[in-house]
Chimera marker file (.cmm) of the C-alpha trace (Angstrom):
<marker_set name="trace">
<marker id="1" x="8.486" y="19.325" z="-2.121" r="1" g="1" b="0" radius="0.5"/>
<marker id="2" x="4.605" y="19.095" z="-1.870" r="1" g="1" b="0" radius="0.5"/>
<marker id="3" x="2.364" y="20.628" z="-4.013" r="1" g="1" b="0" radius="0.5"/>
<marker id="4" x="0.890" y="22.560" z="-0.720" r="1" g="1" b="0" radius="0.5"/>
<marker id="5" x="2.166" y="26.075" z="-0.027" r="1" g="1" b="0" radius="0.5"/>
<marker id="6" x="3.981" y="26.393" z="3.252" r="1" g="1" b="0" radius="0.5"/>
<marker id="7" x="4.235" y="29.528" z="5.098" r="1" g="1" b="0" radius="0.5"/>
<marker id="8" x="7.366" y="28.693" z="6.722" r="1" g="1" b="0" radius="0.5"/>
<marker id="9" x="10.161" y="26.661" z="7.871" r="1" g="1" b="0" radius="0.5"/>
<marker id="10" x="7.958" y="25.687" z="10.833" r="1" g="1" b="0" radius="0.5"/>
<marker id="11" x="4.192" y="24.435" z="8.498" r="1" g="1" b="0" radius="0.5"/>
<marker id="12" x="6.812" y="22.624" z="6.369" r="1" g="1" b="0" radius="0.5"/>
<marker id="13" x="8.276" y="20.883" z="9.119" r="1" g="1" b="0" radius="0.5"/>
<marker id="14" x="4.951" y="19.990" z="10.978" r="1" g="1" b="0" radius="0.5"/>
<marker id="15" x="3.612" y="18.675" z="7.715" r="1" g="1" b="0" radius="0.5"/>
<marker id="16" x="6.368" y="16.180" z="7.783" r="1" g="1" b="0" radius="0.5"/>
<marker id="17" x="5.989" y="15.170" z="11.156" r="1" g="1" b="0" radius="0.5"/>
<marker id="18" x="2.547" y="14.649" z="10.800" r="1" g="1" b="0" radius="0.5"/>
<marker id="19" x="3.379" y="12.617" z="7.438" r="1" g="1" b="0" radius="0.5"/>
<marker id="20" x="5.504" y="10.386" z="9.486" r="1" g="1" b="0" radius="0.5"/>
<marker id="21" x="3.240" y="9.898" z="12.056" r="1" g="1" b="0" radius="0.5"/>
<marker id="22" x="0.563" y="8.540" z="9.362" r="1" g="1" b="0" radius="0.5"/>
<marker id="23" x="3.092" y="6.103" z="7.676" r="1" g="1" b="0" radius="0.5"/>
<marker id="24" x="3.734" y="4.609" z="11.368" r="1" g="1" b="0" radius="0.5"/>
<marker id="25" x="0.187" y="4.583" z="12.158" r="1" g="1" b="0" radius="0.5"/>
<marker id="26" x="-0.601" y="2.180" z="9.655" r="1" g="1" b="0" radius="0.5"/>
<marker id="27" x="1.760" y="-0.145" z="10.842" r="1" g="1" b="0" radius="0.5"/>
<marker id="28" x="5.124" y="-2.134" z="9.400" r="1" g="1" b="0" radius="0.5"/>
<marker id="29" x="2.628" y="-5.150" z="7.812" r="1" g="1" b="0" radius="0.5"/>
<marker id="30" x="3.312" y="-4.240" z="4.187" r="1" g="1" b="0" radius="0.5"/>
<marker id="31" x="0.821" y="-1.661" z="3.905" r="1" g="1" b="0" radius="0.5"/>
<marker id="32" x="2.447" y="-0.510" z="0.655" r="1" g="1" b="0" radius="0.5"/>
<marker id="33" x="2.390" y="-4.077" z="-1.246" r="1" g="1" b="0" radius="0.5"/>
<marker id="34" x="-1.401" y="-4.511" z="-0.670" r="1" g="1" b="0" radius="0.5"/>
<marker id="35" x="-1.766" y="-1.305" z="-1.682" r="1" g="1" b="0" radius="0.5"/>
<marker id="36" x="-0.570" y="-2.294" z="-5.071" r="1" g="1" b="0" radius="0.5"/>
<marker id="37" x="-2.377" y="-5.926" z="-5.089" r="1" g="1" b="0" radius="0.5"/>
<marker id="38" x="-4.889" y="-5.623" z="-8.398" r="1" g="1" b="0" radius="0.5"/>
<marker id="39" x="-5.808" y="-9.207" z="-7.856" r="1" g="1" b="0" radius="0.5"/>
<marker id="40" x="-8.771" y="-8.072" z="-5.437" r="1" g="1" b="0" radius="0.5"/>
<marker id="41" x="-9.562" y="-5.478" z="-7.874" r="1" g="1" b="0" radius="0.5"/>
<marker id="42" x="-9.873" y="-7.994" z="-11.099" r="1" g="1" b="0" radius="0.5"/>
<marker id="43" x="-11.339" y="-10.790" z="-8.970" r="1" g="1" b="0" radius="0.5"/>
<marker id="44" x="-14.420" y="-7.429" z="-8.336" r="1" g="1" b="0" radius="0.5"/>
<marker id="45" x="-14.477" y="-6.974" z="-11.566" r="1" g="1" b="0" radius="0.5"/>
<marker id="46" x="-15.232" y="-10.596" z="-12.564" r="1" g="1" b="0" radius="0.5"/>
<marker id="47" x="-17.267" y="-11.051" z="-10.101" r="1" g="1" b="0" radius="0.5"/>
<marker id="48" x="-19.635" y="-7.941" z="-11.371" r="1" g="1" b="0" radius="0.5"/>
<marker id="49" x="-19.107" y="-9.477" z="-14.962" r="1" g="1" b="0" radius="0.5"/>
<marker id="50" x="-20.746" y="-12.514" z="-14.077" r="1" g="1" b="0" radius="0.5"/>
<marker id="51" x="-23.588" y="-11.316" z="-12.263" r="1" g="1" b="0" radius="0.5"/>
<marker id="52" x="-24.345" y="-8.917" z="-15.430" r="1" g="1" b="0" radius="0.5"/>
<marker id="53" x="-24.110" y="-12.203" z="-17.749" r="1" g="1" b="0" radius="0.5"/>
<marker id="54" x="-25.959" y="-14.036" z="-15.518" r="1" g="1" b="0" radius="0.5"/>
<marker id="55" x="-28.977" y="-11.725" z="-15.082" r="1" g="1" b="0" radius="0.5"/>
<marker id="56" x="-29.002" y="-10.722" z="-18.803" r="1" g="1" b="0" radius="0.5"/>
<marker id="57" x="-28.986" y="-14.636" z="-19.493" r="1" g="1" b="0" radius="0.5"/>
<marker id="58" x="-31.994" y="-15.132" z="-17.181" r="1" g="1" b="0" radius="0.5"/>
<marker id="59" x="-33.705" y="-12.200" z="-18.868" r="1" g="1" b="0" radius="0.5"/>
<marker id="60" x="-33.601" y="-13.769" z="-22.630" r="1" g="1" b="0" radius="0.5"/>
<marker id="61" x="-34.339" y="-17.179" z="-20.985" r="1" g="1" b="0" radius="0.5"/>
<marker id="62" x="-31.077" y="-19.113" z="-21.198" r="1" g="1" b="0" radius="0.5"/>
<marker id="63" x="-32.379" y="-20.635" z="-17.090" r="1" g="1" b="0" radius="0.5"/>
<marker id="64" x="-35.627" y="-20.970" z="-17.794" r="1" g="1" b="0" radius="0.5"/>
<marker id="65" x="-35.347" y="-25.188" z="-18.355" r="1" g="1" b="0" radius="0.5"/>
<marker id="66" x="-32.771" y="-25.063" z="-15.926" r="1" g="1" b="0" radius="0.5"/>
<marker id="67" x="-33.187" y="-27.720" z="-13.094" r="1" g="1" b="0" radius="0.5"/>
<marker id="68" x="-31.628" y="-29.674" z="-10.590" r="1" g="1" b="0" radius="0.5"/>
<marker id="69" x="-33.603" y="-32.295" z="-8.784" r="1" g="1" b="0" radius="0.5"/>
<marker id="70" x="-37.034" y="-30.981" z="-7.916" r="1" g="1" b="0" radius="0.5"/>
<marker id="71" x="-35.866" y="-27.165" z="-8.148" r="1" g="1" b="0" radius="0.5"/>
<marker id="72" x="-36.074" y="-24.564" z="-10.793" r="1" g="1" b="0" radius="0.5"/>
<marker id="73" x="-32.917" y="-22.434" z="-10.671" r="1" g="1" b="0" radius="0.5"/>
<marker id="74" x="-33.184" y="-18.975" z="-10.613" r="1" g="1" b="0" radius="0.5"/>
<marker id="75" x="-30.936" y="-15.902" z="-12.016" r="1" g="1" b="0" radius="0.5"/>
<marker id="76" x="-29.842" y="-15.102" z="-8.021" r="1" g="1" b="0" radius="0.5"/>
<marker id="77" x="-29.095" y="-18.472" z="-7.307" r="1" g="1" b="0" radius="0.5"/>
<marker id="78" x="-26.604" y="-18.728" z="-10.668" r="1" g="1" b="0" radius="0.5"/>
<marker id="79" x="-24.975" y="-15.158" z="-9.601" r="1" g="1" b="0" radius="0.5"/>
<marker id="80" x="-24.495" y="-16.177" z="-6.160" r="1" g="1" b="0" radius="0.5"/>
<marker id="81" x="-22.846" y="-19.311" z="-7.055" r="1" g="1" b="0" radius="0.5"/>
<marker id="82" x="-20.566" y="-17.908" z="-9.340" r="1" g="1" b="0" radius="0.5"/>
<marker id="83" x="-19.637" y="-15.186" z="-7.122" r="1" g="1" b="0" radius="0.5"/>
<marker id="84" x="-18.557" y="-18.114" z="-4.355" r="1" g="1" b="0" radius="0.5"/>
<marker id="85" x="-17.011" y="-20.075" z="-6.801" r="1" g="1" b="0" radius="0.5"/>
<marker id="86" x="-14.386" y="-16.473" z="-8.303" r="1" g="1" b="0" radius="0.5"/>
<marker id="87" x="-14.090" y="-16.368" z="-4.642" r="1" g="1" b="0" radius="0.5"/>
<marker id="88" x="-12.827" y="-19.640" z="-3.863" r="1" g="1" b="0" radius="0.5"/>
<marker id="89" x="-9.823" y="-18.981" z="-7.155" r="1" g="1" b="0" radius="0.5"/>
<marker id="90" x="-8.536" y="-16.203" z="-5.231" r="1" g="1" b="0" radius="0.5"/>
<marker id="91" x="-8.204" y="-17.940" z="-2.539" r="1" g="1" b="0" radius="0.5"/>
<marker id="92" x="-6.575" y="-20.413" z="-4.278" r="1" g="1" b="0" radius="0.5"/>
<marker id="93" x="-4.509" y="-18.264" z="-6.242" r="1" g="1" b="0" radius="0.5"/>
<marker id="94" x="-3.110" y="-16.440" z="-3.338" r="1" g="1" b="0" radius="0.5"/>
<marker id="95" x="-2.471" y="-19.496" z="-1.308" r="1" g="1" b="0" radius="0.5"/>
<marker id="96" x="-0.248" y="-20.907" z="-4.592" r="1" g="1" b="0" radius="0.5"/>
<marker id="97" x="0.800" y="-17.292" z="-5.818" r="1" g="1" b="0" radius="0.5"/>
<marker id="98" x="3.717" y="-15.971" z="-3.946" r="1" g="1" b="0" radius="0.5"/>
<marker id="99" x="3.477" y="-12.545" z="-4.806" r="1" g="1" b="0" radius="0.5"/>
<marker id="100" x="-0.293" y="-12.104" z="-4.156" r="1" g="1" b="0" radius="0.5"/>
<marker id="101" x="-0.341" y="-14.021" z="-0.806" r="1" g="1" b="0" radius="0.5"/>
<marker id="102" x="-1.987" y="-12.647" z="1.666" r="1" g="1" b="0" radius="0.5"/>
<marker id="103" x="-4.589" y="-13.882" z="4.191" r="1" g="1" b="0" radius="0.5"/>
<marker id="104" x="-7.446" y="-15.325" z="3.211" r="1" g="1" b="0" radius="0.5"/>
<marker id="105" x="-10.028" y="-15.988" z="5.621" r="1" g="1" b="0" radius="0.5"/>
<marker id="106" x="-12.475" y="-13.277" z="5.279" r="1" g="1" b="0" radius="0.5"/>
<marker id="107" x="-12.339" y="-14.057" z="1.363" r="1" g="1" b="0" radius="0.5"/>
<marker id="108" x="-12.836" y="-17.917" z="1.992" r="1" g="1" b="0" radius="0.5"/>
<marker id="109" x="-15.741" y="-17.090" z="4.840" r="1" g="1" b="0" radius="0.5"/>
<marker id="110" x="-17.646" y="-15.027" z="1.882" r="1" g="1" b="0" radius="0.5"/>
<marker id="111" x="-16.982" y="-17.559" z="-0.825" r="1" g="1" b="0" radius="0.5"/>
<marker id="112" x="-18.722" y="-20.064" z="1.291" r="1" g="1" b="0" radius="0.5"/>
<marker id="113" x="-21.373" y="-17.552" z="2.392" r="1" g="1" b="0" radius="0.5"/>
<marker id="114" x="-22.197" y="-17.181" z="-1.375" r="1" g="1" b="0" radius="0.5"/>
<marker id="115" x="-21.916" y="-20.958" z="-2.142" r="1" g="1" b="0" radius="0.5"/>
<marker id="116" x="-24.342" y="-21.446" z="0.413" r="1" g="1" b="0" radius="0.5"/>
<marker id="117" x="-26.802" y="-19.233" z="-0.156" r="1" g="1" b="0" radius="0.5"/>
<marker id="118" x="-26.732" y="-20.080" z="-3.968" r="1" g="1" b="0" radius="0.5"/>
<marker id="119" x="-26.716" y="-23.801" z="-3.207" r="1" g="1" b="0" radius="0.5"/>
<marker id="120" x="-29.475" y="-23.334" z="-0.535" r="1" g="1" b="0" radius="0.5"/>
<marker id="121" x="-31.864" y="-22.034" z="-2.731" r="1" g="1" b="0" radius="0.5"/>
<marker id="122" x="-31.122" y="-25.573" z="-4.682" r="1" g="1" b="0" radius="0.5"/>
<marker id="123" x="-30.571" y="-28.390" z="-2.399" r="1" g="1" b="0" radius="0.5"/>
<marker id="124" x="-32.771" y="-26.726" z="0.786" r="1" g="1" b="0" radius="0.5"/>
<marker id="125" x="-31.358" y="-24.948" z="4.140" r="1" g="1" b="0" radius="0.5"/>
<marker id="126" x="-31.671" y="-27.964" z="5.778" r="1" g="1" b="0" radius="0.5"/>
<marker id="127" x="-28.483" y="-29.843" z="4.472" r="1" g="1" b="0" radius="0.5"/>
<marker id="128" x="-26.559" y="-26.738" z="3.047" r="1" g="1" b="0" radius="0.5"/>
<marker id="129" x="-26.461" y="-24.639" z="6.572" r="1" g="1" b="0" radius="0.5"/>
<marker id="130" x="-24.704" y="-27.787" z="8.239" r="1" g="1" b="0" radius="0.5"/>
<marker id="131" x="-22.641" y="-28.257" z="4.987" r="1" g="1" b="0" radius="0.5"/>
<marker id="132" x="-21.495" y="-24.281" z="4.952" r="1" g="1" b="0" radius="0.5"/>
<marker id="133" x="-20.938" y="-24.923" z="8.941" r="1" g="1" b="0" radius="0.5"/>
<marker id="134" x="-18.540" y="-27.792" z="8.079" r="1" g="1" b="0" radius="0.5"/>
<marker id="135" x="-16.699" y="-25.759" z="5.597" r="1" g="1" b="0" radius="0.5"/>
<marker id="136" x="-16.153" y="-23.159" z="7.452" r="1" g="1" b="0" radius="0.5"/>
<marker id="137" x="-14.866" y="-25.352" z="10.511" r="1" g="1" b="0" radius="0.5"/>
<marker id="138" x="-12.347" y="-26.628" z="8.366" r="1" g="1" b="0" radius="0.5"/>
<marker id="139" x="-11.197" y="-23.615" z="7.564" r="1" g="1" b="0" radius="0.5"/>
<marker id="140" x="-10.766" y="-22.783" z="10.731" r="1" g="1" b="0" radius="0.5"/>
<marker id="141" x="-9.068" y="-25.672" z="11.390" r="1" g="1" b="0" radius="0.5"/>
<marker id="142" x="-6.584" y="-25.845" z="8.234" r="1" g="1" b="0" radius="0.5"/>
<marker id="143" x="-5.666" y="-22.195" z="9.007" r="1" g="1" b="0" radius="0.5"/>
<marker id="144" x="-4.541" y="-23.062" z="12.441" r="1" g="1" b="0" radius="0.5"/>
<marker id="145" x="-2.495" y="-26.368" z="11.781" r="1" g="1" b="0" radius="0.5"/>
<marker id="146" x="-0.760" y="-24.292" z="8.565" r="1" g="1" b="0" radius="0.5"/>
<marker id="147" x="-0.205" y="-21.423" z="10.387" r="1" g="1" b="0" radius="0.5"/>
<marker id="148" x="2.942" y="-22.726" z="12.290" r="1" g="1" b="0" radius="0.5"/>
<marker id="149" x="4.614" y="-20.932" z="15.050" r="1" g="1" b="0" radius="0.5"/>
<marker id="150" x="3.547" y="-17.092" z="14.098" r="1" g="1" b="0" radius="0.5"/>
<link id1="1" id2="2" r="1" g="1" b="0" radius="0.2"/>
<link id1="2" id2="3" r="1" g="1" b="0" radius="0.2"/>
<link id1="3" id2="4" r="1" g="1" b="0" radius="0.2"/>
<link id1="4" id2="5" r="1" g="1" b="0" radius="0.2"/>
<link id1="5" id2="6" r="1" g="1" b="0" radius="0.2"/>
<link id1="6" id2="7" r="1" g="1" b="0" radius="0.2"/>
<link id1="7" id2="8" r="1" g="1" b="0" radius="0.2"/>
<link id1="8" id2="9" r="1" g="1" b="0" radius="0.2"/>
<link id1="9" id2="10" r="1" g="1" b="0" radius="0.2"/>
<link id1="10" id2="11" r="1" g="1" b="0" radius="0.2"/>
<link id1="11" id2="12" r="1" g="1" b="0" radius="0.2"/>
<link id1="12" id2="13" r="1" g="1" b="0" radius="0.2"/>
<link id1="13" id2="14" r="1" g="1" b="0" radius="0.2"/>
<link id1="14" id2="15" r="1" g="1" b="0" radius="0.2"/>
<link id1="15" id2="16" r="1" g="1" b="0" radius="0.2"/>
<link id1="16" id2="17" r="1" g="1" b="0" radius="0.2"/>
<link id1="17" id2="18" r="1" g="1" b="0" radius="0.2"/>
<link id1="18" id2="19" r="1" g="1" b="0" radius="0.2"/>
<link id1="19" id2="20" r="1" g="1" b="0" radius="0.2"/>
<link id1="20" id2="21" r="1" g="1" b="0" radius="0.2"/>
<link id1="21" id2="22" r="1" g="1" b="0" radius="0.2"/>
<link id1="22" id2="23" r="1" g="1" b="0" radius="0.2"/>
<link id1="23" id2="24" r="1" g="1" b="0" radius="0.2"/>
<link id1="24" id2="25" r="1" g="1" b="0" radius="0.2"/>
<link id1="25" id2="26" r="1" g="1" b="0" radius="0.2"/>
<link id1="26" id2="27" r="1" g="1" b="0" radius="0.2"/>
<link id1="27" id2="28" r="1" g="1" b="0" radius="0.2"/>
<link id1="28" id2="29" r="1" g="1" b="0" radius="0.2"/>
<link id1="29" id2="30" r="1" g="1" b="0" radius="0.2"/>
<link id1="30" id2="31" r="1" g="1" b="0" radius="0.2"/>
<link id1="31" id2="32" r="1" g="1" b="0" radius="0.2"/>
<link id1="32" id2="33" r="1" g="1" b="0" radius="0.2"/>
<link id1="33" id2="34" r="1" g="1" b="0" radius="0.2"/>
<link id1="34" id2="35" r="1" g="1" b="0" radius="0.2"/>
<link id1="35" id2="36" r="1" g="1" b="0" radius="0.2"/>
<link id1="36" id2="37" r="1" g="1" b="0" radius="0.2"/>
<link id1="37" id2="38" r="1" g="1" b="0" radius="0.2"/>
<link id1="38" id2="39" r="1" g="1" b="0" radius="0.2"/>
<link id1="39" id2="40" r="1" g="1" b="0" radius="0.2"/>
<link id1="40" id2="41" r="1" g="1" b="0" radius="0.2"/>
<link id1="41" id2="42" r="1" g="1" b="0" radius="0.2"/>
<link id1="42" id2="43" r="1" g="1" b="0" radius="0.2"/>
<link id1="43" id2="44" r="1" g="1" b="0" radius="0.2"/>
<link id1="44" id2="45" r="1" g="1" b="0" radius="0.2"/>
<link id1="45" id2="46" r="1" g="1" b="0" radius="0.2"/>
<link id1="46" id2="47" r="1" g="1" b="0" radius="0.2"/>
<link id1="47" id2="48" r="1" g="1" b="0" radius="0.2"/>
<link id1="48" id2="49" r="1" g="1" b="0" radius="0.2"/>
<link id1="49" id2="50" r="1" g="1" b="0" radius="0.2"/>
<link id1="50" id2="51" r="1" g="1" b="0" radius="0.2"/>
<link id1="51" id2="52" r="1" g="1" b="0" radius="0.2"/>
<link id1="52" id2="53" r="1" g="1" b="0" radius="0.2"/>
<link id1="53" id2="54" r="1" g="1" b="0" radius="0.2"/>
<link id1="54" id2="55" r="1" g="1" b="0" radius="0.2"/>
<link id1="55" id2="56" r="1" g="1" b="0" radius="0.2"/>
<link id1="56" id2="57" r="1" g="1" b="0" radius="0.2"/>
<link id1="57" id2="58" r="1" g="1" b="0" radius="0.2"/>
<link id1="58" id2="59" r="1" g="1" b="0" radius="0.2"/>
<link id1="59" id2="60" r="1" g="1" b="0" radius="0.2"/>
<link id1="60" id2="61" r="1" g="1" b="0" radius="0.2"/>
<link id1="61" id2="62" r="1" g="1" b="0" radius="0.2"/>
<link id1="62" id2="63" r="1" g="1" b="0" radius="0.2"/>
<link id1="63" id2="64" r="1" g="1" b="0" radius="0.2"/>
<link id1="64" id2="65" r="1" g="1" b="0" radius="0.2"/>
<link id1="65" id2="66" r="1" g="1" b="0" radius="0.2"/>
<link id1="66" id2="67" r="1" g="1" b="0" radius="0.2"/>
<link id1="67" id2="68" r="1" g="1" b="0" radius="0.2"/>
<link id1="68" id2="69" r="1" g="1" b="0" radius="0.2"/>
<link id1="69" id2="70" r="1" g="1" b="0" radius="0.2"/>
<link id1="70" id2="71" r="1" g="1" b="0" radius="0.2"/>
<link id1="71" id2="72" r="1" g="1" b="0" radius="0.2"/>
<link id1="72" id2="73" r="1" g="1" b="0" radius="0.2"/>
<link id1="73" id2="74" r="1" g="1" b="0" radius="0.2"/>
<link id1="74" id2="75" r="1" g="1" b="0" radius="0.2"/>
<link id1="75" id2="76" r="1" g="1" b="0" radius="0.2"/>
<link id1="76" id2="77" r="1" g="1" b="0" radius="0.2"/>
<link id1="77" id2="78" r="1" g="1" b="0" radius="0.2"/>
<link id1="78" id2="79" r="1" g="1" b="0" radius="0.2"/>
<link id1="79" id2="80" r="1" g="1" b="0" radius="0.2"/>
<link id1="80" id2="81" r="1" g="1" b="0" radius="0.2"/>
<link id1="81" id2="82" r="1" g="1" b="0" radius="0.2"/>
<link id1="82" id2="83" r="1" g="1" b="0" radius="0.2"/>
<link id1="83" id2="84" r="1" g="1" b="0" radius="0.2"/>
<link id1="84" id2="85" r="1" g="1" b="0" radius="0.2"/>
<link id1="85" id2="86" r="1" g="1" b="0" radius="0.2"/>
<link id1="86" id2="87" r="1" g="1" b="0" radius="0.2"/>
<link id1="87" id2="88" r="1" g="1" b="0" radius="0.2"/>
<link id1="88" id2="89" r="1" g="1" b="0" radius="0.2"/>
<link id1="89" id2="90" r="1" g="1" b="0" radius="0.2"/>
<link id1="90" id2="91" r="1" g="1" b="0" radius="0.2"/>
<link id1="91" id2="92" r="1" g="1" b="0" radius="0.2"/>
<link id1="92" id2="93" r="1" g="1" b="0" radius="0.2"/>
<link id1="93" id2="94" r="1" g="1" b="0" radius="0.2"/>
<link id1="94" id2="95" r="1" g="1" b="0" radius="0.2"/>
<link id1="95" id2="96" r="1" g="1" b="0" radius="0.2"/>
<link id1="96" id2="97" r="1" g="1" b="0" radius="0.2"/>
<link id1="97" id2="98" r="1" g="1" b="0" radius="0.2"/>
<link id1="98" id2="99" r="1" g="1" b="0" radius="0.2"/>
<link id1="99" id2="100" r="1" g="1" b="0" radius="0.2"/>
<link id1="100" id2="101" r="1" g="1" b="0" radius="0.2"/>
<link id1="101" id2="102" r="1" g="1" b="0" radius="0.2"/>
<link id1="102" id2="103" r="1" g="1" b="0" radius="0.2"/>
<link id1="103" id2="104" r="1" g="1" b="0" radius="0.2"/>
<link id1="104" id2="105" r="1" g="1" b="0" radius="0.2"/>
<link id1="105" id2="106" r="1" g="1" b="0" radius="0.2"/>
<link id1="106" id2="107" r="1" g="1" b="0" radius="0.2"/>
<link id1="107" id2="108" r="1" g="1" b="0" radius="0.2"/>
<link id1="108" id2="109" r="1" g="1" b="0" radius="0.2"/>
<link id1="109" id2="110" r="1" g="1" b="0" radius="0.2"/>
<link id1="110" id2="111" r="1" g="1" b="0" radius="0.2"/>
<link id1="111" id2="112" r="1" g="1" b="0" radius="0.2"/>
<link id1="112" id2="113" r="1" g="1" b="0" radius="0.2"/>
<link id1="113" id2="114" r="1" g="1" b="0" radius="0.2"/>
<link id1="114" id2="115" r="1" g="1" b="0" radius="0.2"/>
<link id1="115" id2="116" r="1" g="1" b="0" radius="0.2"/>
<link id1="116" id2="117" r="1" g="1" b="0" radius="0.2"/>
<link id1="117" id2="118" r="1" g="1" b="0" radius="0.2"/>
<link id1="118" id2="119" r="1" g="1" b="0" radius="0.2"/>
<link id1="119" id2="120" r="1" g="1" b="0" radius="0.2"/>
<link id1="120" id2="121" r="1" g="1" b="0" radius="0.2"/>
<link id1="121" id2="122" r="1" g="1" b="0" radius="0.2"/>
<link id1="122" id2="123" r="1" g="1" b="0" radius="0.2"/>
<link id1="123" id2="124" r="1" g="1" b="0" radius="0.2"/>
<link id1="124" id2="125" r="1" g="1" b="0" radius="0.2"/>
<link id1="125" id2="126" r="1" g="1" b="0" radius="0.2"/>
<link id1="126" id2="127" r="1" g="1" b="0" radius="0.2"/>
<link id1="127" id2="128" r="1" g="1" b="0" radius="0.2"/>
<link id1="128" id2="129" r="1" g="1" b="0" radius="0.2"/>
<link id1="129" id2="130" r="1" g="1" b="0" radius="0.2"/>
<link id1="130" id2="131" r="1" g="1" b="0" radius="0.2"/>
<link id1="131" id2="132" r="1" g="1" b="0" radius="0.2"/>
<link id1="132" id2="133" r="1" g="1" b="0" radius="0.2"/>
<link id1="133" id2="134" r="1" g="1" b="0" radius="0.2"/>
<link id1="134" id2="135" r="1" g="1" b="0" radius="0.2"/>
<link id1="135" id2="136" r="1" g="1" b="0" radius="0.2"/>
<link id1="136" id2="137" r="1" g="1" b="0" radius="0.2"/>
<link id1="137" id2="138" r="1" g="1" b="0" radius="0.2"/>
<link id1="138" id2="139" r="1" g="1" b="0" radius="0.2"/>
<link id1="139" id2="140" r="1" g="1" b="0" radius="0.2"/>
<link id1="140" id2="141" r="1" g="1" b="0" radius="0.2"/>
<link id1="141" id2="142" r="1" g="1" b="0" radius="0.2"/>
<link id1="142" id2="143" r="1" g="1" b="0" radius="0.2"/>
<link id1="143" id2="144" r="1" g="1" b="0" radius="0.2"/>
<link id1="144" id2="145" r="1" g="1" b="0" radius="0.2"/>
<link id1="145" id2="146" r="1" g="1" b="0" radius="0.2"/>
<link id1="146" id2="147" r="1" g="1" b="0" radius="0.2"/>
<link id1="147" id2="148" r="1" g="1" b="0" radius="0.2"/>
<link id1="148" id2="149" r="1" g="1" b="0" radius="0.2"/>
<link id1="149" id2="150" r="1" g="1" b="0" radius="0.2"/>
</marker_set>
């Protein structure tokens, strides 16, 4: 039994029937074995990791000769790219991880958000925004030739 008091036969039984009618509400889509996934949870963590190491690195000057090409790279540019690029391993690892798959295209869509915005800071908007429109084409387009007959 719950820890709630009941008053009756009757609250106890409407209780239940409400309880049922929240377990079918969320639908038959393995609602319980995301539930339990702590790969999104550790690939946060990381993610928060890195943009602590990062910034305290760019504090004490570990960037500040950084360069590529003509541009200085800066402590959000580093984060951002790193964020895309934990991203882009769980993707990976959830494609090639039976136990932890689960769809992936919001995840892959951010990654390459990140990438992009990191990399455009770097190489310019002008050939990253077509570059991060390319990816994300692809994307679209591996997901719906693997994808089969669902």
């Amino acid at each position: 039994m719950s820890d709630r008091e009941f008053r009756g036969k009757e609250d106890e039984k409407e209780y239940e029937k409400q309880e049922k009618d929240h377990e079918k509400s969320r639908g038959d889509w393995g609602y319980e074995k995301w539930r339990h996934d702590p790969l999104g949870s550790v690939v946060w963590a990381f993610i928060l990791i890195w943009a602590g190491l990062a910034l305290i690195a760019g504090n004490l000057g570990f960037w500040d000769g950084l360069r590529i090409g003509d541009s200085r790279v800066g402590n959000w540019t580093i984060v951002m790219v790193g964020a895309g690029v934990i991203l882009l391993f769980e993707v990976v690892i959830r494609l090639v991880v039976p136990s932890y798959r689960q769809a992936v295209g919001g995840t892959l869509f951010l990654a390459v958000i990140l990438l992009g915005i990191g990399l455009g800071n770097i190489w310019g908007w002008r050939i990253v925004g077509p570059l991060i429109l390319i990816a994300l084409g692809l994307s679209v387009l591996l997901r719906g030739l693997f994808r089969g007959g669902e």
